[in-house]
C-alpha positions, -999 to 999 in steps of 0.1 A, spaced: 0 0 0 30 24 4 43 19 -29 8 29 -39 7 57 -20 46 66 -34 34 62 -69 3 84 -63 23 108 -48 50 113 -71 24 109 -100 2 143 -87 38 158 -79 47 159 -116 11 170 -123 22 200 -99 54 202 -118 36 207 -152 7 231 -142 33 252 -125 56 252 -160 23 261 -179 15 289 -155 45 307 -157 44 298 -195 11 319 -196 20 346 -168 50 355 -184 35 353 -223 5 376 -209 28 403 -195 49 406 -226 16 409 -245 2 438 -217 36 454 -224 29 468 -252 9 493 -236 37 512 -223 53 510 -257 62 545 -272 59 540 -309 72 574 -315 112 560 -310 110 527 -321 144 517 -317 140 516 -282 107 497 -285 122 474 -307 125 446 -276 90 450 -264 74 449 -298 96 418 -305 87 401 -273 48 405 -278 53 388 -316 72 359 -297 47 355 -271 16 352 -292 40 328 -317 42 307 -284 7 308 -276 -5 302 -308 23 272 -312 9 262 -275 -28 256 -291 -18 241 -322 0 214 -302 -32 212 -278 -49 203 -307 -29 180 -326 -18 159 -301 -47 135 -299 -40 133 -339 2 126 -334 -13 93 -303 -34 80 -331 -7 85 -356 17 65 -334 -15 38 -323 -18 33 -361 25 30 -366 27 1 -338 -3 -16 -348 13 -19 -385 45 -34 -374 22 -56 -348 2 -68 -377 30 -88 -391 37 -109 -360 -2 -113 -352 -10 -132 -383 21 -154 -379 11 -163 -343 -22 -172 -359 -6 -192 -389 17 -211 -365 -12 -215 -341 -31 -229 -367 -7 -251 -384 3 -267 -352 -32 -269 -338 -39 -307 -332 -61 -324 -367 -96 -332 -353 -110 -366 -367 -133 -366 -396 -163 -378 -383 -187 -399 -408 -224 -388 -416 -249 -413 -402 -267 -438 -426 -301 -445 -425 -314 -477 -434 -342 -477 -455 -363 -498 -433 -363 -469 -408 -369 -441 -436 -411 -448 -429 -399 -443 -392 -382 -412 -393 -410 -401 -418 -436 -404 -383 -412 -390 -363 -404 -356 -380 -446 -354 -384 -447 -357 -350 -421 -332 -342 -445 -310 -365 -474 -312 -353 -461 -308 -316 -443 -276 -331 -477 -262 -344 -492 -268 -314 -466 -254 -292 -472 -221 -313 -509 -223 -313 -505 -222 -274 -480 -196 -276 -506 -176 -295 -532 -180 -271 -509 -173 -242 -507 -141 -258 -540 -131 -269 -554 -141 -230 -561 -116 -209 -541 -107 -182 -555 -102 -147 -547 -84 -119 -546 -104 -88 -547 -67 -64 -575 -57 -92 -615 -66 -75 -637 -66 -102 -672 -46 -92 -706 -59 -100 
């Protein structure tokens, strides 16, 4: 249970680690865009850095978002690579399964002798007629009213 609780712990400690990476990411990339409010355009030589850091930190957000977005695209991309060299190996597991897979024995239809044809003749009109009236019961179970037993009838 400690191991769990290690693994847990050092799992939600890298979450931490992350979050705090894109936080700063963010902070900083929001005050180089609210920067450029204080930028005189009138000497832009000066201004030069600030304007250059508020193209660089919408590139980075932007870049952030496209990544965002593709990344669910570049797991399937790589789902879809290991599954292809998979592949392969799967059908030759099935081929060697099914090569070496013991032979079962060929079994032979039954015969009927042809003083028994009349026989089975009775028997599958049997069969039949129990059938139809299995179905004819079936029908009727279904067309039968059902009654309430907590239902009184009044007269």
């Amino acid at each position: 249970m400690q191991i769990f609780n290690l693994n847990i712990i050092a799992f939600i400690d890298k979450i931490n680690d992350y979050a705090i990476f894109i936080i700063t990411f963010f902070k900083t990339n929001f005050n180089n865009i609210i920067a450029i409010k204080d930028c005189s355009f009138d000497n832009l030589l000066n201004s030069t850095g600030i304007i250059l850091r508020f193209v660089l930190s919408i590139f980075y957000i932007l870049v952030f978002i496209i990544l965002l977005c593709f990344i669910g695209s570049i797991f399937n991309i790589i789902k879809t690579i290991i599954k292809w060299i998979l592949y392969p190996f799967k059908l030759l597991f099935k081929l060697i399964k099914r090569v070496f897979s013991p032979k079962s024995k060929l079994k032979q239809p039954i015969k009927t002798n042809n003083l028994n044809l009349d026989d089975l003749n009775k028997l599958q009109r049997k069969i039949n007629d129990l059938e139809y009236k299995l179905n004819l019961q079936k029908k009727q179970n279904i067309i039968k009213p059902v009654y309430n037993q907590n239902y009184k009838k009044k007269d």
